[in-house]
C-alpha positions as CSV (number, residue, x, y, z in Angstrom):
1,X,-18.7,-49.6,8.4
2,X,-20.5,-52.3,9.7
3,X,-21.1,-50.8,13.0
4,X,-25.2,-51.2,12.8
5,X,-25.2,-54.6,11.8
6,X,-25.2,-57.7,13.8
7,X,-23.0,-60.6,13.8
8,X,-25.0,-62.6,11.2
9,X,-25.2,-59.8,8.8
10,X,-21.4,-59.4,9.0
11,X,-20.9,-63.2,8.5
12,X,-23.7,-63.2,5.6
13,X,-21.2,-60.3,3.9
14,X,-18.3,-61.6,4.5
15,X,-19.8,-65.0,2.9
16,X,-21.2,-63.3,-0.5
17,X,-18.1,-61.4,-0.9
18,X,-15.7,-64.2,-0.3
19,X,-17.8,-66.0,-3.3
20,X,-17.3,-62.9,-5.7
21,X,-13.8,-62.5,-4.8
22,X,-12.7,-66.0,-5.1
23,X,-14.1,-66.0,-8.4
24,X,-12.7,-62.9,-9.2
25,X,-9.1,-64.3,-8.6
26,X,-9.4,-67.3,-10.0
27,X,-10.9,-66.0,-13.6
28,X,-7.7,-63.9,-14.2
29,X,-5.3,-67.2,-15.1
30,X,-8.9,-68.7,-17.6
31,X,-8.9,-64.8,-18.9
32,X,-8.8,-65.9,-22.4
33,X,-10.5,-68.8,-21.9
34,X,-13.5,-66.9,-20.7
35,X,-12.6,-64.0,-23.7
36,X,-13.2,-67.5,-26.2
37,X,-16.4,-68.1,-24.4
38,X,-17.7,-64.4,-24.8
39,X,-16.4,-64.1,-28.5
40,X,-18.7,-67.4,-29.2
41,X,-21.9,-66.3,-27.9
42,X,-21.2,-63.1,-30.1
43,X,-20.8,-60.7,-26.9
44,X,-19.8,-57.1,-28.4
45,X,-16.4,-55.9,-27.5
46,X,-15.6,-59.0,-25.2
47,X,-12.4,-57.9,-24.1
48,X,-13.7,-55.0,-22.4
49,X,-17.0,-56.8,-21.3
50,X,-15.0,-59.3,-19.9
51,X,-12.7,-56.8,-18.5
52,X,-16.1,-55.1,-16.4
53,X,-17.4,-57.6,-15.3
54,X,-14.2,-59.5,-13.3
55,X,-13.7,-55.5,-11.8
56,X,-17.5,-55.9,-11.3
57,X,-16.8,-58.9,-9.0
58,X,-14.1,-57.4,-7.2
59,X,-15.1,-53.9,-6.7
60,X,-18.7,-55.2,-6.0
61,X,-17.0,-58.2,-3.3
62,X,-14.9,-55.6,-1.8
63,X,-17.9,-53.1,-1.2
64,X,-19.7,-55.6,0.4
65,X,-16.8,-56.9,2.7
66,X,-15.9,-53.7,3.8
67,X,-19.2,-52.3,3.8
68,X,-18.9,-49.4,1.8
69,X,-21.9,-48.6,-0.3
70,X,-22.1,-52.3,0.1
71,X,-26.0,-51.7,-1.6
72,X,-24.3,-50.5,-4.8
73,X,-21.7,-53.2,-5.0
74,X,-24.8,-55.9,-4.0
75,X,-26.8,-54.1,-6.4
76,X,-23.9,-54.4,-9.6
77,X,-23.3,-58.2,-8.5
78,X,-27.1,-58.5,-8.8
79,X,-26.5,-57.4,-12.3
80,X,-23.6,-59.5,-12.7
81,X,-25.0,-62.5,-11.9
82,X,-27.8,-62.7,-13.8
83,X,-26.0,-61.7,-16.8
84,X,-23.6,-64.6,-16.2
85,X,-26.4,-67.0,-15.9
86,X,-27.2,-66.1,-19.5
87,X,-23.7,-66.4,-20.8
88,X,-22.4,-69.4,-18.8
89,X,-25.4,-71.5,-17.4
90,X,-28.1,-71.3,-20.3
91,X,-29.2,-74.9,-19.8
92,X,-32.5,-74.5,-21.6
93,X,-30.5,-74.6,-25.1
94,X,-27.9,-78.0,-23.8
95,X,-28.4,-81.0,-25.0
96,X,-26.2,-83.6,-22.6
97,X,-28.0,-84.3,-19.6
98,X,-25.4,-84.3,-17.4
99,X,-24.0,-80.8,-18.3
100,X,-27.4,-79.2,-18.6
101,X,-28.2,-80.7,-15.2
102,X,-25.1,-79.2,-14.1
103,X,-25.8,-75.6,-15.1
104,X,-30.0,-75.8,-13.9
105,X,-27.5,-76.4,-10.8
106,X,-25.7,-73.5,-10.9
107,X,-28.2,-71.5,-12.6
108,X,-30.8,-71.7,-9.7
109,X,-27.6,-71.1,-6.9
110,X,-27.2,-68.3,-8.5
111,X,-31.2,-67.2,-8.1
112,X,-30.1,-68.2,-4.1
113,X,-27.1,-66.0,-4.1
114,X,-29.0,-63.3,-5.8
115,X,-31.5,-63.6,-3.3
116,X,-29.3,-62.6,-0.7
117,X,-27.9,-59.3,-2.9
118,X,-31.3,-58.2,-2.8
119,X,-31.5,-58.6,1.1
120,X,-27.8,-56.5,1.3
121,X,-29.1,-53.7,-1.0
122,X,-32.6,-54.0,1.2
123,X,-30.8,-53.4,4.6
């Protein structure tokens, strides 16, 4: 599985799929939560959206651990991502400073940890 890759590319998977399964795990006890969040921004069948996107993270995190097809996982968490910046960290329409400076935050991390999807479906 990761036979051809060095010990930095095995540590730089291991690091993006620790992030995706971490935050996996952790959305399943905020499940409706997040379902409330999805319903307001008018999201089309949110259950099952919601549904495909936490398997997303952890079929995409696990592909990417283990290596397997670990460009198709990168490349759905890609997908994911940038999606979730548009649902969760739309700062552009926020109107506290504080909370929109917050999500620019996350917003560009998220550019970062796309960044280095792109180099996992590349190699």
């Amino acid at each position: 599985m990761h036979a051809d890759h060095s010990a930095l590319q095995i540590i730089a998977h291991v690091c993006i799929a620790f992030l995706f399964l971490f935050r996996g795990v952790t959305a399943f006890p905020q499940f409706d939560e997040h379902l409330k969040t999805f319903e307001g921004h008018g999201i089309p069948f949110p259950r099952l959206v919601l549904s495909l996107g936490l398997a997303t993270m952890l079929l995409g995190g696990l592909s990417v651990l283990f290596d397997f097809h670990a460009w198709i996982g990168a490349a759905m968490l890609v997908l994911f991502t940038v999606l979730s910046n548009f649902i969760y960290h739309h700062f552009w329409t926020m109107t506290e400073p504080g909370r929109r400076q917050t999500h620019l935050w996350i917003f560009c991390n998220n550019i970062g940890v796309i960044g280095g999807l792109l180099l996992v479906v590349a190699i």
